[in-house]
C-alpha positions in Angstrom: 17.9 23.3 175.0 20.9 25.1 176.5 22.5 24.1 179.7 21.5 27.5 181.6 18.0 26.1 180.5 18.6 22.8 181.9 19.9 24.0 185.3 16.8 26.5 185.9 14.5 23.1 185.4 16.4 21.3 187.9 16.0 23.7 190.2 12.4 24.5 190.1 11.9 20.5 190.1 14.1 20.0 193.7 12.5 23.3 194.9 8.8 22.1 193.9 9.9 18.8 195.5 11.0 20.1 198.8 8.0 22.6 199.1 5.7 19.8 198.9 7.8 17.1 201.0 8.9 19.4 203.9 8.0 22.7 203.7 3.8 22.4 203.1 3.3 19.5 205.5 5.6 20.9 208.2 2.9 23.9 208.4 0.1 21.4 208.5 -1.2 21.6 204.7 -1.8 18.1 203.0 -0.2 17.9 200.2 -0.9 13.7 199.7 -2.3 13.3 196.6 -3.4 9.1 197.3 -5.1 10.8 200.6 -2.9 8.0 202.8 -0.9 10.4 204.5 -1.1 11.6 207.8 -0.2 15.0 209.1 -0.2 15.9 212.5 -1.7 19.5 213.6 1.3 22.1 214.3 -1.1 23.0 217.4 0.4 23.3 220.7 -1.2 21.0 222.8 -2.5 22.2 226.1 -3.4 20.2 229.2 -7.3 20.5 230.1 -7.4 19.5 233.8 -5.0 20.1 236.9 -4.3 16.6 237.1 -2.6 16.8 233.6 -0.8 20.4 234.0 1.0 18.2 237.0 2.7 14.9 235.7 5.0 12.9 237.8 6.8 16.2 239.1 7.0 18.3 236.4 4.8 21.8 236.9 3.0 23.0 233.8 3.8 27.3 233.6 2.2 29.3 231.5 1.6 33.7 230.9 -0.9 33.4 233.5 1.0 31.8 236.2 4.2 32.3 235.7 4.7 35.1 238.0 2.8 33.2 241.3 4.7 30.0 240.5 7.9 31.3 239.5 9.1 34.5 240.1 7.6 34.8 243.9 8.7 30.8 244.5 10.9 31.1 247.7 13.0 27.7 246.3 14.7 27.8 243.1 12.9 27.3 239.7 14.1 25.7 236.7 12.2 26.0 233.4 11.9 24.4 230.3 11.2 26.4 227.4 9.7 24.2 224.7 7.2 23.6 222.1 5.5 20.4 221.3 7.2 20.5 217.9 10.7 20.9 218.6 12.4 17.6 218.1 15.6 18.6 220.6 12.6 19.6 223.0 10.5 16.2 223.0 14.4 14.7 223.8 15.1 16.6 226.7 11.8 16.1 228.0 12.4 12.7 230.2 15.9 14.0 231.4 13.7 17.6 232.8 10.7 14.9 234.2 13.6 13.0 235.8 15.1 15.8 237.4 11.5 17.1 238.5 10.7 13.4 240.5 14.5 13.7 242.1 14.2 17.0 243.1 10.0 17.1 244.6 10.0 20.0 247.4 13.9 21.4 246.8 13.0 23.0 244.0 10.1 23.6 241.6 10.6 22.2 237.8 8.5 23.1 235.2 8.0 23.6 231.4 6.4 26.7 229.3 5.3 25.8 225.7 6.8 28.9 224.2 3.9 28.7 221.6 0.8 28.4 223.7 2.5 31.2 225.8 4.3 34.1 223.5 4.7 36.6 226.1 6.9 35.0 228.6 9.5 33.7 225.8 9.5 36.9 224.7 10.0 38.8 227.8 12.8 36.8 228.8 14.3 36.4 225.1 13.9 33.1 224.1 14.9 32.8 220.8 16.3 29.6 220.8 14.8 26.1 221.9 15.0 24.3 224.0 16.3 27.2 226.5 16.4 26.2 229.9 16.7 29.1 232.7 17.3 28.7 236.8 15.4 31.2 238.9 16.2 32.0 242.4 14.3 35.1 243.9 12.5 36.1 241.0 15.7 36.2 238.8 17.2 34.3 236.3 20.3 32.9 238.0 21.3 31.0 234.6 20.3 30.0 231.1 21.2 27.0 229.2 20.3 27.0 225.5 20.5 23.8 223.4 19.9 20.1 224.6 21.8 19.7 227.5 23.0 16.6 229.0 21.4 16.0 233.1 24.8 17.1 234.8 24.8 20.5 233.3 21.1 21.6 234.8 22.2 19.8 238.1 25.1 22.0 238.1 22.9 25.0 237.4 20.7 24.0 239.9 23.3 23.3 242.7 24.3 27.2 241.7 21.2 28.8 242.4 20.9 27.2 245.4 24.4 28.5 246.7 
């Protein structure tokens, strides 16, 4: 056996290895052969009643009502474009729920799981998550994209309300 021979096998081992490690389960397909693995559905995960589309604060948006809650909101909006599966998502979720309970009837703060709702990420070209934008009037005021620490969306919030 050649080396050229010997470096194609060690490459379809580590790309057989990560398919079946990372790739598979990450889309929700078992690959566990001893069937003691767990893998979580790559569903979104939608509230079914009222009382859990409002938590502590935090408004729930969605395609349906994102024009009544947000765009025609007379205070300023700020929303948090997520998905359940985004791992910089699930760690800006307390600093967003915290902001939501300190600012209760200033201004509305809410989330939009980008994969339970398509058509507003794409309208306002979400690409990127988490992406949160400030809405004043119907109109994103500003857009922060990444995980952000808690002064940077105050400072975007005092903004739109200038």
């Amino acid at each position: 056996m050649n080396w050229n021979s010997f470096g194609l096998i060690v490459l379809i081992m580590v790309a057989w290895f990560a398919l079946n490690r990372w790739i598979l389960p990450a889309c929700g397909i078992n690959t566990c052969m001893s069937g003691n693995c767990v893998v979580l559905p790559h569903e979104p995960m939608t509230p079914n009643t009222e009382e859990e589309k409002t938590m502590n604060g935090l408004l729930e948006f969605s395609d349906i009502n994102f024009e009544s809650e947000v765009l025609q909101s007379s205070r300023p909006v700020v929303v948090d474009f997520s998905a359940a599966w985004c791992g910089p998502c699930k760690m800006l979720a307390p600093v967003v729920e915290e902001l939501a309970n300190e600012n209760a009837g200033v201004a509305k703060i809410g989330k939009i799981d980008v994969d339970a709702n398509p058509g507003t990420a794409a309208k306002y070209g979400v690409s990127s998550i988490p992406t949160i934008m400030v809405f004043k009037n119907g109109r994103v005021v500003d857009t922060l994209v990444g995980l952000q620490p808690k002064a940077n969306i105050q400072e975007a919030m005092a903004r739109a309300a200038l």
